[in-house]
Structures are given as C-alpha cells and as structure tokens.
N, C-alpha and C positions, 0 to 999 in steps of 0.2 A: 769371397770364397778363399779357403786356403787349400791348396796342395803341396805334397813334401814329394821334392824332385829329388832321386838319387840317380848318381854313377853319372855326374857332372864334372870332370874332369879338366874339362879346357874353360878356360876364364872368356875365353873369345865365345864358344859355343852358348855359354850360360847367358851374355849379352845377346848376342841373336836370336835366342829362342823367346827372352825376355820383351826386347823389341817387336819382336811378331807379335805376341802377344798384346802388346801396348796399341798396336795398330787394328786390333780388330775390332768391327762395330761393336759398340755398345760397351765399351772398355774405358773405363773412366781414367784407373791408376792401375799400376801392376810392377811389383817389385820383385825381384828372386833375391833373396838372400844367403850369406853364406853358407848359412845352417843346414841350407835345403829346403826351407820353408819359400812359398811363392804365394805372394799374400794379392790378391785380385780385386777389385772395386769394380763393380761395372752394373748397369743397367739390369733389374731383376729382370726380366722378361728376354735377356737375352744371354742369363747366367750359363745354360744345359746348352750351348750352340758354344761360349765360351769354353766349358769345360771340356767338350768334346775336342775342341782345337789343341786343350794344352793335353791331352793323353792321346792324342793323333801327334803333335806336333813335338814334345820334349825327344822321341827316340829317336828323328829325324836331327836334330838338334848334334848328338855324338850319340854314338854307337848303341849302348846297353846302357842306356838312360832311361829310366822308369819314373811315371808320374802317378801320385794315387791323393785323390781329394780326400782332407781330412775333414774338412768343415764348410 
C-alpha cells in the first residue's frame, strides 16, 4: 500500500507515527519517506484494518497532518 502523508512537519512526529505503524498486526515493512510517500508491506488480509490506522493515526501524529492511499 502506499499513501502520501502531508503537513509533517516534525521529524520526531514522522518517526512515531511510522513506528506505530511498523508495530501493527500483520505489518510486514513500513517506511515514510521524505517526499511524503509511506510505502507499507503487510499481510493482504489485514491491508483495510492497516489502512484505517494510518488515516486514524497520521493527524494524531502532529496537528493538520492528512493521509490519503494512493495505491
């Protein structure tokens, strides 16, 4: 899965949100990179329980942070 995470502002925030991510079931890899792009590997069967976390979880993250699945 990939989604483009914008209004990531703190380098500490983009690591924490990242890390959440990395820990949830069925999470294989999971990178954010600088671009905005956050490229996700994980167990097909638990991709839509995945996805829901990182557009629950990025605005949590810092402030007016928006996550939208491109692929």
């Amino acid at each position: 899965m990939v989604f483009f995470v914008s209004g990531l502002t703190c380098q500490e925030c983009a690591d924490k949100l990242e890390s959440h991510i990395q820990r949830q079931p069925g999470v294989i890899g999971a990178a954010l990179m600088v671009n905005g792009k956050f490229i996700i590997e994980c167990e097909e069967d638990m991709a839509e329980a995945i996805a829901n976390e990182v557009l629950v979880s990025a605005p949590k993250a810092q402030g007016q942070v928006t996550a939208k699945r491109i692929q």
